[in-house]
N, C-alpha and C positions, 0 to 999 in steps of 0.2 A: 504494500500500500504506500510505501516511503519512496517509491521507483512511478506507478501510476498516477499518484497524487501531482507531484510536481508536475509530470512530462502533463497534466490535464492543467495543472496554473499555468504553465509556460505558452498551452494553445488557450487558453482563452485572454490572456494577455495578447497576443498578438490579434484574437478576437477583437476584443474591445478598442486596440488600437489603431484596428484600422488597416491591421498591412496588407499587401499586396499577395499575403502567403496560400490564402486563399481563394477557391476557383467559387463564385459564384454559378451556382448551378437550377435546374429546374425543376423539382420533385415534388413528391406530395408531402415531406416535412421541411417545406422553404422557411428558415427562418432567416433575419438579417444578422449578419455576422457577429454584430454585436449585442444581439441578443445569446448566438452560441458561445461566445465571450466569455459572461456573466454565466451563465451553465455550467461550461467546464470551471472557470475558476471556483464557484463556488462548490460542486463536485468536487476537486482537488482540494481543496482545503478540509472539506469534509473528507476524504480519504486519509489526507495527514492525518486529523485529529484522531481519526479510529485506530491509526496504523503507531499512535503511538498509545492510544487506551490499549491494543495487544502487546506491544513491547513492555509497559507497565502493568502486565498482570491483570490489567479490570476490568471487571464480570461484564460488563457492557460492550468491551472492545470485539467480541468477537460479532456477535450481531449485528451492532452499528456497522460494522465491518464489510460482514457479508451483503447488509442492505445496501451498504452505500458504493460497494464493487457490483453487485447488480446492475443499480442504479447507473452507474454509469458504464458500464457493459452496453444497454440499451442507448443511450446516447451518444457512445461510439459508434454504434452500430447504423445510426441515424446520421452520423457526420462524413460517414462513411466517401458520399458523392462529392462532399468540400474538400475532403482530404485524406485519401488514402492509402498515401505512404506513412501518415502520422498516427492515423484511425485501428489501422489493422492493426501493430506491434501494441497497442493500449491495451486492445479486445484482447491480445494474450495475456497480456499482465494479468487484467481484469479473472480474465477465466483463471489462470492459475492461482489468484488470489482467494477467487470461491471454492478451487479446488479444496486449499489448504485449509482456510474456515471453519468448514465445512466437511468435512470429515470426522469421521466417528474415531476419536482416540482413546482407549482402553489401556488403561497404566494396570502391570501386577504389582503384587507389594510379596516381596523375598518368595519367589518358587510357587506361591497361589495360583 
């Protein structure tokens, strides 16, 4: 989440700024760029903050977690026609992020 988070502040900074980075296109989720901007930033930020509720242990981190790599799994997946050579390599983060989540982890304790 500390790898997806930023690389999702870094696009929607250049969202909201206006570059040239990317291709406006035609589809059924057109939104204006700087509306996707404000999206991924605020995505990204919410990935940091969860990505560091699981580095600190807390109960919360893993759900907030999983929802909010969901969450933007789909909004990848949507930015997809703007950008993607930047789109595709997130939706992996993203998915290996749920992978990891999300999974059922069973600790023994001494040979049980």
């Amino acid at each position: 989440m500390l790898l997806s988070g930023p690389a999702s502040i870094l696009m929607g900074a250049a969202g909201i700024a206006h570059d040239t980075l990317f291709a406006a296109s035609r589809y059924a989720y057109r939104f204006d760029l700087t509306a996707w901007g404000w999206i991924h930033l605020v995505i990204g930020v919410a990935l940091v903050v969860a990505g560091l509720g699981v580095l600190s242990g807390q109960s919360w981190g893993r759900g907030a977690g999983g929802a909010v790599a969901a969450i933007s799994l789909i909004t990848q997946f949507m930015f997809v026609p703007y950008y993607p050579l930047w789109a595709i390599p997130v939706m992996t983060l993203d998915l290996l992020i749920l992978f990891a989540l999300t999974r059922i982890h069973i600790e023994t304790r001494g040979g049980q």
